[in-house]
N, C-alpha and C positions, 0 to 999 in steps of 0.2 A: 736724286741729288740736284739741287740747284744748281742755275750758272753759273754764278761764282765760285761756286763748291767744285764743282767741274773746273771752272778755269784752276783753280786753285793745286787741285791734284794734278790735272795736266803740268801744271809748271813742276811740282815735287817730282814724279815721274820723269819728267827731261831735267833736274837737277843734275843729279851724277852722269849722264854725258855729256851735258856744258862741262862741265869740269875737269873732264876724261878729254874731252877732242879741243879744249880752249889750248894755244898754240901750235894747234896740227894744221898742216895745208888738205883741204880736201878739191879737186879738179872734178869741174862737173861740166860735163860735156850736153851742151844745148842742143839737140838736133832742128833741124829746118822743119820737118814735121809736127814736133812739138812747140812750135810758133802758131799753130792754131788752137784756139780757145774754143771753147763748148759753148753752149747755149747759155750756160749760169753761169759762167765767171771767165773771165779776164785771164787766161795761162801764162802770159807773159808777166802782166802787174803782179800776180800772184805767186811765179819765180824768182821776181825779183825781192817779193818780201822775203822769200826765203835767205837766199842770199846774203842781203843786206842783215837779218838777223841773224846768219851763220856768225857774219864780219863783228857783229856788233857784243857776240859772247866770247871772242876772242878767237877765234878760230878764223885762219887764210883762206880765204874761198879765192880760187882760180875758174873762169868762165871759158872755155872753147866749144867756139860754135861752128857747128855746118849752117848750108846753106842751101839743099840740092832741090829744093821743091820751087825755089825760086828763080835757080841758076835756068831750072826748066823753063819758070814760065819767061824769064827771061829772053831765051833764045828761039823760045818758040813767036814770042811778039817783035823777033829781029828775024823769024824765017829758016830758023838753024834747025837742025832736028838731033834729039840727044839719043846718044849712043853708049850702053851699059856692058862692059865684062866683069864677068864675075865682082857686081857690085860698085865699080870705079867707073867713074865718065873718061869717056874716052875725051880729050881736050887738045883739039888745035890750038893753034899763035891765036886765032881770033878766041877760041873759046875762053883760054884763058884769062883773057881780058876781059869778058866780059864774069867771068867767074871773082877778079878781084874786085869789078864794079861794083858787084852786088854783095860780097861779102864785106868789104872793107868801105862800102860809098851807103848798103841798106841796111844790113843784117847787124853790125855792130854797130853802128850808130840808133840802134831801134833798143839793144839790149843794154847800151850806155846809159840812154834816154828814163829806161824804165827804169833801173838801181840808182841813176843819180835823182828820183823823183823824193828818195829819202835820205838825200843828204848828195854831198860832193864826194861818192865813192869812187867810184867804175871809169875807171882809165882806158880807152880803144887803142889798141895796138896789132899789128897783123905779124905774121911770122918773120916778114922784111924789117922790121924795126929795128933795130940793136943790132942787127945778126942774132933775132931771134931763134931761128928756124933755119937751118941748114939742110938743102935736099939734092938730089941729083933724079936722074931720069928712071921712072920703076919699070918699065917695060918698054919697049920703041913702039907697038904698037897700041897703046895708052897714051901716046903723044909727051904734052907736057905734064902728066901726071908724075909726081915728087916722090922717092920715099925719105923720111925725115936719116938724113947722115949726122946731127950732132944738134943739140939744144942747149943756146947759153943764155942762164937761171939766173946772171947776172941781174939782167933789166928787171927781173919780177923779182926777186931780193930785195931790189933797190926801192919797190911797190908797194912793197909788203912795210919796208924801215916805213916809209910814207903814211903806209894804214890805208892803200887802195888797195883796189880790187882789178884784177887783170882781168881785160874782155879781148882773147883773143883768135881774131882773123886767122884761117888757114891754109893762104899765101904764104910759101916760100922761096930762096931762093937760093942757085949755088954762087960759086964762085965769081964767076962772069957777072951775076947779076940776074939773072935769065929768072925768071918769074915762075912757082911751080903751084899746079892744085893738088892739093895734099888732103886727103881723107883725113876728116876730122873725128874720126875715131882714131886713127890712128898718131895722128898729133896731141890727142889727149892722151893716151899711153904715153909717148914718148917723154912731153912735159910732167905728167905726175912721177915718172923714176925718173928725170932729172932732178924734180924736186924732193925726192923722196917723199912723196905723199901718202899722210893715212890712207887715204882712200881714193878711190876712181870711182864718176858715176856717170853711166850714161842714161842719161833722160831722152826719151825715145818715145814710138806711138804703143808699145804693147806692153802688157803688164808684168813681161819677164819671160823668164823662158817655162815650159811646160813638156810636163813629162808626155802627153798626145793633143797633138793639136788645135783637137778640138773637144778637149775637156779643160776648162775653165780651172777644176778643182786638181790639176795635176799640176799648176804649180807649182815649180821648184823652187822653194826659201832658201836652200843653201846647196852650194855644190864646190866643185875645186877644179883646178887647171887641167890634171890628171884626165877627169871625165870629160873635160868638155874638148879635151883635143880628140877623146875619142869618137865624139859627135861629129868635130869637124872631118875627120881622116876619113869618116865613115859618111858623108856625102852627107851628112843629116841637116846641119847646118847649110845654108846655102845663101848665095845672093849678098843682100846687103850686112846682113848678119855677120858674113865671113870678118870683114874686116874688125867689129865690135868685139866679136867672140876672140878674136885672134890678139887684139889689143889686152884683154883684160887676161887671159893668159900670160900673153909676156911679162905686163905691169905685175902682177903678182908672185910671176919668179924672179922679176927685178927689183925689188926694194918695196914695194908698193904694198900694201897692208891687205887693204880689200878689194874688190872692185865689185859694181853696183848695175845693177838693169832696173831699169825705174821706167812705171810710165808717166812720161812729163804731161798728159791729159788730166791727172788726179791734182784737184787741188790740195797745195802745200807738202809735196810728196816728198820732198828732201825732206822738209820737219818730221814726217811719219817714218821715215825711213831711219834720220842719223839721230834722233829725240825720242822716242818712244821703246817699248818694251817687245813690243811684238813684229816692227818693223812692217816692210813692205816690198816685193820686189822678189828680184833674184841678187843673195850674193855667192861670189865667187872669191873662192881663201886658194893660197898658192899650195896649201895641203890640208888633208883631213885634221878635223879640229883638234886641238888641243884640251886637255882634260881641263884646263884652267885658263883664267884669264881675265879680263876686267869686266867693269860689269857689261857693257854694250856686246861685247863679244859671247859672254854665257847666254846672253838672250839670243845673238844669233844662232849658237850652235844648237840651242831649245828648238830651233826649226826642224824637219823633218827633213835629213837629208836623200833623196831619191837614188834611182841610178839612173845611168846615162839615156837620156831622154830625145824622143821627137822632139822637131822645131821648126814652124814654119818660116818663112823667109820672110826677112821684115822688108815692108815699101820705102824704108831710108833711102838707100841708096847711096850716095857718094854727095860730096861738094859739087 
């Protein structure tokens, strides 16, 4: 098959799910991690075509990004040293300052930059905006780390009438005013069931989850909330993972359609993942499949669902 013949089928092939997901919000969670590109290609520029193509076949793309590989080298070039529990940074008065620096002052002005390079899309906004982001204190001894208490879909409503693209910081705050780091995993849960969103994806360093560690080909294409809480109860899951695994759980018994483990290293991974037939990744349905369903969905469930699997800890980490 020639080029063009390939291009050609490529487009028939993702016809019927332009068509299926045009009007759906999908929220795709950017990790800090997957801000690094490979030796061939560009992961960011390359993100953002995605994106910006999502926007452009009608479909609401939402952007929330961590930030934690930076916040690192951050504070390690200001002499701080970073402190991990189960996944979350531990953040003093100083740290958290220096955690909106970088998210709201590098990280999203970097992901603006790339999606507005195809037009005046991508709006930067952090969880403080609007009364985005509502949080109060998740542990006392996590310091100023946030769990999200309420999300108002007002401002990104108002984005969407507009025909932007929300890129949001995960800064929030409560009442007072008081400033919180909020895992961006878990603020993209939060946000995608406020929004009712088809889908949750988080773009991340590993190519999904796997049935043993260290087999490549145990990949899991499809699984459900059910299994994966028994990975997490069962110590399996661990580290930075807990919070992702735990987010795409909740999102799928709250409103949330699918939710997605994608590695954000692969060029064009959204496109292979929400366009294509055979998809890419791990996804996660709030219950075992349904006999029927549209087309995107029968080709998911064509995946080979496993049972409850190993998983090593991914190097996320937290904001």
């Amino acid at each position: 098959m020639n080029a063009a013949a390939l291009k050609a089928a490529t487009l028939v092939e993702a016809l019927p799910y332009i068509r299926r997901f045009a009007g759906k919000t999908v929220v795709v969670k950017y990790g800090g991690n997957a801000l690094a590109g490979t030796s061939d290609h560009d992961a960011l520029a390359l993100f953002a075509e995605d994106i910006v193509l999502m926007r452009l076949v009608g479909m609401q793309p939402v952007v929330v990004h961590g930030g934690g590989p930076q916040i690192s080298a951050m504070m390690a070039r200001l002499g701080k040293q970073t402190e991990f529990i189960d996944g979350l940074r531990v953040t003093d008065a100083e740290t958290v300052e220096i955690a909106r620096m970088v998210l709201k002052g590098q990280v999203n002005p970097q992901l603006v930059a790339a999606i507005n390079v195809h037009g005046s899309y991508a709006v930067g906004v952090s969880g403080v905006d609007g009364g985005l982001i509502r949080a109060e204190v998740r542990d006392p001894q996590l310091g100023f780390v946030g769990d999200v208490t309420a999300v108002n879909p007002e401002l990104l409503y108002g984005m969407f009438e507009n025909e932007f693209i929300p890129v949001i910081a995960t800064i929030g705050s409560d009442d007072t005013g008081q400033a919180y780091n909020i895992n961006a995993d878990t603020v993209a849960g939060a946000i995608a069931e406020a929004l009712g969103a088809e889908k949750l994806v988080y773009l991340t360093d590993i190519e999904g989850l796997r049935r043993y560690v260290d087999e490549p080909a145990s990949l899991i294409r499809q699984t459900t909330a059910d299994e994966l809480e028994v990975l997490v109860d069962q110590g399996v899951i661990t580290g930075g993972m807990i919070p992702k695994v735990a987010s795409c759980i909740h999102a799928v018994r709250n409103g949330v359609k699918n939710a997605h483990i994608l590695d954000g290293r692969i060029a064009h991974v959204l496109l292979l993942e929400i366009f294509t037939d055979s998809g890419i990744g791990t996804m996660i349905k709030g219950f075992a499949a349904e006999p029927q369903g549209d087309a995107h969905e029968t080709t998911q469930v064509s995946r080979s669902t496993p049972s409850p699997v190993e998983h090593s800890p991914s190097q996320e980490g937290t904001s």
